[in-house]
N, C-alpha and C positions, 0 to 999 in steps of 0.2 A: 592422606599425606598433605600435608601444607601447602599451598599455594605459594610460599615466599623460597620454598626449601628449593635449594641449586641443582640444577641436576644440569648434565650433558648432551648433546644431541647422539654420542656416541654409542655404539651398538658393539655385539659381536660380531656383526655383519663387519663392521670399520678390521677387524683384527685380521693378520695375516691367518693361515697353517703352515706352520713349518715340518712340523714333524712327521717325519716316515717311520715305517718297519725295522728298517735297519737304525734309526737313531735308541730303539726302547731300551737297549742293553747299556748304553752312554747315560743314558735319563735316570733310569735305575739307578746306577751307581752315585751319580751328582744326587737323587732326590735321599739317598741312603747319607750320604757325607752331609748335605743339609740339614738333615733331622739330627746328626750328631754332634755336630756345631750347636746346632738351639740347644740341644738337651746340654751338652757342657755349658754353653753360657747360665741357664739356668739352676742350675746345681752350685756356681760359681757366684752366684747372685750374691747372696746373702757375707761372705768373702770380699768380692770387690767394693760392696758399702762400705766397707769399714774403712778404707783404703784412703790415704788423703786425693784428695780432688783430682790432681797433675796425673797422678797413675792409676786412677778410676777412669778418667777419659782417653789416658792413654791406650788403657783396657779396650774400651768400650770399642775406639775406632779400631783397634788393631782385629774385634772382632765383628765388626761387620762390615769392615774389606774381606773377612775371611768368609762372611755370610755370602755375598757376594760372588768371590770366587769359587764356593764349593757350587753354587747353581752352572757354573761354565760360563758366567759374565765374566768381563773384562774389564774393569775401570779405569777410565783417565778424567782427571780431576785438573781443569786450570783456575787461574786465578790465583790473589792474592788469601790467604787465609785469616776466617774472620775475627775481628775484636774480642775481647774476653770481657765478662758482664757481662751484665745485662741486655740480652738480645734480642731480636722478631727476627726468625729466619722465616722466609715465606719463598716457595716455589712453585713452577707450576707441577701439577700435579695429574701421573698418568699409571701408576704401579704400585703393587705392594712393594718392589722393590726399592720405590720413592726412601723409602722409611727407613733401612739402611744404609742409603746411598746418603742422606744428610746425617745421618748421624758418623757417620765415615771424615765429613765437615767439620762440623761440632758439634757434640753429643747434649741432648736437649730432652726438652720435655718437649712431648707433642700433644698438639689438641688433637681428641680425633671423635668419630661418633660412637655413641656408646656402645652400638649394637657390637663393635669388636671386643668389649667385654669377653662374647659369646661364642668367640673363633678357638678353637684348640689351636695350642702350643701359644700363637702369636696372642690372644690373647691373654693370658699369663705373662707374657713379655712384658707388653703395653702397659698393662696395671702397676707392672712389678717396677718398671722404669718411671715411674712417677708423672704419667701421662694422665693430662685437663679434659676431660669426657664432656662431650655436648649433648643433649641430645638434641638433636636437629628439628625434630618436628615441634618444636615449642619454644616459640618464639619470645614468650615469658621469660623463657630462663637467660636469653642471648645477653642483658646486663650482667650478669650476675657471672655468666662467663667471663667475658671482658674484664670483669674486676679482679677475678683470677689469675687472669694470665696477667693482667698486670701489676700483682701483687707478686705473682713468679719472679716480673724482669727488675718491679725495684730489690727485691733480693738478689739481685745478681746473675740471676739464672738466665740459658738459652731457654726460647719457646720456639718448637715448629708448628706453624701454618699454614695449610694448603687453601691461599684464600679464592681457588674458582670455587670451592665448599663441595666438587666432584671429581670422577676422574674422568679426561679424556684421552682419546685417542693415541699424540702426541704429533700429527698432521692438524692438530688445530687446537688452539687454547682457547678455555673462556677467560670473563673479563675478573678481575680479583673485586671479591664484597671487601666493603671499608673495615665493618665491626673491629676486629682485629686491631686493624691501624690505628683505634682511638686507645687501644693499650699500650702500643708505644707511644702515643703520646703522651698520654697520664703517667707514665713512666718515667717520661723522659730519657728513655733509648734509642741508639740506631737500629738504622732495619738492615739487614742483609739479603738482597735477591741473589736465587742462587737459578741458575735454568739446567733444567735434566732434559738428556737428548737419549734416547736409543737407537742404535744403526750394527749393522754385519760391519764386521771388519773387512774396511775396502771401501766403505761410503755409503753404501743404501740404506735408506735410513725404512725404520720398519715398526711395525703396529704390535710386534708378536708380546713384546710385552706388559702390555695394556691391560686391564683390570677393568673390564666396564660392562652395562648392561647385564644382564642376566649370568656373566659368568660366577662362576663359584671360587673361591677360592685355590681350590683343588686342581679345578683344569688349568686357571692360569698360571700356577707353578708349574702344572706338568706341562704347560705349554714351552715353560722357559728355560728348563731345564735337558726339552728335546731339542731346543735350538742350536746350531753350529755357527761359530764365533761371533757369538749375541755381545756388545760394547755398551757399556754406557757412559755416557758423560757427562760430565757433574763441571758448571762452569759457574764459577764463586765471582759475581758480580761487584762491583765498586759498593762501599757499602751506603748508606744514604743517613748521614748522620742526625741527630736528636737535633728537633728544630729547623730542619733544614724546609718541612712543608708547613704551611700554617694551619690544616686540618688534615680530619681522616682522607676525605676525597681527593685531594693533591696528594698524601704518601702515600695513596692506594695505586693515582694513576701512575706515578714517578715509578714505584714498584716494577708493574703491571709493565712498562715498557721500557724496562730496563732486562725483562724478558724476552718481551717479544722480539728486541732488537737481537736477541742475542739468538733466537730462534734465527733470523733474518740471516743474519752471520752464517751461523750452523749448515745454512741451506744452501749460501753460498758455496763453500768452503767444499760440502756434500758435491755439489753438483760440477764444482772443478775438477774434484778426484774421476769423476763418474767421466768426464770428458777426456783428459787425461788417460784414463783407462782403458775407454774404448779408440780412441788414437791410437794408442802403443798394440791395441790387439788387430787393428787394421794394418798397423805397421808388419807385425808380424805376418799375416796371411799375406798381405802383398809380399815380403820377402820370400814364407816358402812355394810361393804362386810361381817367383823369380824363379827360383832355382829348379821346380820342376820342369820348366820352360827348357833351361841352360840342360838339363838332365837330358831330356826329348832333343835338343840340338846335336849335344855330344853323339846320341846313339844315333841318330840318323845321320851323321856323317860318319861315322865307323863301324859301320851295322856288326864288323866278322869279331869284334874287338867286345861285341857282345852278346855273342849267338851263342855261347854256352850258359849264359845267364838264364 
């Protein structure tokens, strides 16, 4: 392997378990409605090509919200919605579910490594979807990428990016590689950061659906589809307009922390409900604490009033 090639500090150690015995009959069903979703979009493929653009993409997002929801994700999407043209959507990057959740955004080509050529189902997707293959270990080729993608964006086209070049955790981000960014510039397009969060509904925010280290494919679906009300959140950043940095390394960092901030946010926001929540559950046990109390009062001042109880 390359010495330049990105990789994560991240493990399956980092990942939660969530799933029990009693969730397999729920998982079944969602990994069944999942594979039926792929396989209709795929059958449809060749159908929605032909399709003008407006209702190609309309297409596309309407089905991978519904990709989405057949695993028993959740989606909430803030933000303004991005430019049309010529794009760099760049986010950080923690799931296969990354890959529907922006295209849910705006529907794009995505860089990705080639080795997913060689994935059933998803890779048939990826090729089919007109997706810029790397191959990562050869550092040769990384010009000649770049000239690609931004040959994609002065045609007008969205490109996705996951420029950490791995996946983490989603309890910690790496830093974004520039390569990328010098495609929008040759371009001359904006870039759009978008930041993905996953949490339980309720606040906690959680690892289950993480794609990293030696997992397989397989497990981390079945991971995600055993989980009970698994959210994701898709937060469509300010967008960072053409020319706005005067190299790759400035609209890599502007990117990059236009993320992180938005993690920062996230955690707030997480750790208020978390506060909030366990307040209101003290509330309550102190109240039925009360009334047990007033209970015990009542009967020891009227013992006869409750000797048939």
């Amino acid at each position: 392997m390359s010495a330049w090639l990105p990789s994560a500090p991240c493990s399956r150690v980092c990942v939660e378990s969530v799933g029990s015995p009693a969730a397999v009959p729920r998982a079944l069903l969602r990994l069944a409605a999942l594979l039926a979703v792929l396989l209709f979009g795929i059958v449809l493929i060749p159908v929605v090509g032909r399709l003008a653009a407006v209702w190609r993409d309309r297409l596309t997002r309407t089905w991978c919200r519904t990709i989405v929801r057949a695993t028993g994700v959740r989606l909430r999407m803030t933000g303004a919605a991005p430019p049309g043209g010529g794009l760099l959507l760049v986010a950080n990057h923690i799931s296969w579910l990354d890959i529907p959740l922006l295209a849910a955004v705006r529907p794009a080509r995505m860089l990705a490594k080639a080795e997913i050529r060689q994935w059933p189902v998803a890779g048939v997707l990826t090729a089919s979807s007109g997706a810029l293959f790397i191959q990562r270990d050869r550092l040769r080729a990384l010009p000649r990428t770049v000239e690609r993608i931004a040959d994609s964006l002065r045609g007008g086209s969205a490109v996705v990016v996951f420029p950490e070049g791995s996946t983490w955790c989603g309890r910690a981000q790496g830093h974004f590689r520039r390569a990328a960014f010098q495609a929008a510039l040759d371009a001359a397009v904006p870039v759009q950061p978008v930041h993905l969060h996953y949490r339980f509904d309720g606040g906690a925010a959680t690892t289950a659906p993480a794609f990293v280290g030696s997992d397989s494919l397989l497990t981390s679906v079945w991971r995600v589809v055993s989980a009970r009300a698994l959210v994701a959140e898709v937060r469509v950043e300010p967008v960072l307009p053409a020319g706005s940095a005067p190299d790759r390394r400035t609209l890599a960092l502007a990117a990059e922390t236009a993320t992180t901030a938005a993690a920062r946010t996230g955690t707030v926001v997480v750790e208020t409900a978390d506060a909030h929540r366990r307040s209101a559950e003290a509330h309550r046990r102190s109240a039925d604490a009360d009334r047990r109390t007033a209970e015990v009062h009542r009967r020891s001042a009227n013992p006869e009033a409750y000797a048939h109880l």
